[in-house]
N, C-alpha and C positions, 0 to 999 in steps of 0.2 A: 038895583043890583049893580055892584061896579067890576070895574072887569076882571078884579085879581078871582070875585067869587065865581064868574064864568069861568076862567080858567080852569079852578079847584074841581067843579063843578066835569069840565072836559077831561082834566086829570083822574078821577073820580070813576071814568067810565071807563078811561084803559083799563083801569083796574078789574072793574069786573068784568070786562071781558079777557081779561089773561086769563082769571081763575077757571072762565064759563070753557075756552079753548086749553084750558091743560089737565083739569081736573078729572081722574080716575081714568087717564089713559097712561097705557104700559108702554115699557121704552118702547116697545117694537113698535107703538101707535105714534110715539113721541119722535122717532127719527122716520120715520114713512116717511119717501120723497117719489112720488107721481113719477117723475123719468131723474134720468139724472144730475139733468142741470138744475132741477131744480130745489126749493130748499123745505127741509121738514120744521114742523110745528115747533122741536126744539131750538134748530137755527132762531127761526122767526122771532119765538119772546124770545130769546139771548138774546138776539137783535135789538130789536126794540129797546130793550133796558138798556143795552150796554149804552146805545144813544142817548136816552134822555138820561142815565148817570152822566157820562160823558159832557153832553150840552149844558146840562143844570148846573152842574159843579163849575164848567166855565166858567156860565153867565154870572152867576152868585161868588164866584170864589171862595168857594170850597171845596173838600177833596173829596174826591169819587167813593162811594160805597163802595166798588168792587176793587181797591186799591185798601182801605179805611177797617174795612167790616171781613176781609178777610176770604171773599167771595172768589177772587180770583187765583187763589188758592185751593179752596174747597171742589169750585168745578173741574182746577188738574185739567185747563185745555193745554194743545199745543198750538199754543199760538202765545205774540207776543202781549205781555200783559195791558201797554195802554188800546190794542183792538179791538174794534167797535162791531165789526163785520163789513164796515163799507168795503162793495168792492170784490168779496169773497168769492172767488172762484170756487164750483164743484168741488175739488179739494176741499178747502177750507171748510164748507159747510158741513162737509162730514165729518169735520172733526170735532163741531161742536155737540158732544153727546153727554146726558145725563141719566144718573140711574134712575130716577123717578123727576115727578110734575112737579115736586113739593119743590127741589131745590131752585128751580123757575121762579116757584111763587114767591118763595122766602126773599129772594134776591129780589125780584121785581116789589115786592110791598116793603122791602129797605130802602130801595133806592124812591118809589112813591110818597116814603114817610118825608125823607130828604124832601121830596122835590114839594111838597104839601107847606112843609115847616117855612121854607124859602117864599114860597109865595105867599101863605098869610100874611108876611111882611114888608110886602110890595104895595107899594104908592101910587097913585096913575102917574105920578112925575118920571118913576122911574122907568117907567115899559117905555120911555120915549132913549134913555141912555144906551150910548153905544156899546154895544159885546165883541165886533167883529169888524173891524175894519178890512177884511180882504176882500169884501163885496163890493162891488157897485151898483146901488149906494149900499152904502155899510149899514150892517143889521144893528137893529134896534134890539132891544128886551125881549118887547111885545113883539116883534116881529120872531125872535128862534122860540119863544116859547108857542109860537100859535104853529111856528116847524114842527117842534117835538113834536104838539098833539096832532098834526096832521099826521107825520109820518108814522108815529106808535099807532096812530086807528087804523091806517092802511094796510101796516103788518097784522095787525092782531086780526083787521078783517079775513085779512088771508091763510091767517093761522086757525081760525074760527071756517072756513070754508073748506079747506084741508081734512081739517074734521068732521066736519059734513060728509066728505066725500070717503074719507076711510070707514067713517060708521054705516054708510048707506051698503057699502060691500060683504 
């Protein structure tokens, strides 16, 4: 197996679990936040996407699905359009609201197909090329793409738990 197919492979399982955490819940289940710092099921995937659109389109140099595809329009947030959520204050998470799970999903399996297309096309020479010189040491390929899927499972876990806990009540 080489690593672009692990990756795919890791990519592959955000995905179902965005579907398995958004699917057939109503907005009121979709913006649910536990107290109120903290962030609902729909912050969460917009999070997550907006990141690995964001990251992907970097690394690769291409442009962002939610810039591209018309996404950032359609969701009608107030916020400025290249935000990710890094950072978002209670404010801010409440502004990310949507009518249903679907436009999550639609958005999130756009920017999936992106990020799919891009890596089929990856070399092992390439995971070693720099993306990011602001770090010490500067990030590799292979090192923001194994970010994304760190950070996307960590949301989605949480978005997946959120869920748990609004269904169990």
């Amino acid at each position: 197996m080489h690593a672009k197919d692990i990756l795919i492979d890791g990519y592959n399982r955000i995905q179902e679990e965005v579907h398995a955490a958004v699917e057939g819940l109503d907005p009121d289940d979709l913006h649910a936040r536990p107290s109120a710092s903290t962030n609902s099921i729909a912050w969460l995937v917009w999070h997550l996407t907006r990141v690995q659109d964001d990251h992907i389109a970097d690394a690769f140099e291409l442009d962002q699905v939610w810039l591209t595809q018309d996404f950032q329009k359609t969701f009608g947030l107030d916020l400025p359009r290249h935000d990710t959520g890094y950072g978002h204050t209670a404010t801010k998470v409440a502004k990310v609201r949507v009518d249903s799970g679907d436009l999550l999903t639609r958005y999130y399996d756009a920017v999936h197909a992106q990020t799919l297309g891009a890596l089929r096309e990856v070399a092992a020479k390439d995971l070693e090329r720099i993306v990011d010189e602001r770090w010490d040491p500067p990030v590799s390929l292979g090192v923001r793409l194994v970010s994304v899927l760190s950070d996307d499972l960590q949301h989605v876990g949480q978005a997946a738990y959120l869920r748990g806990l609004l269904k169990s009540s």
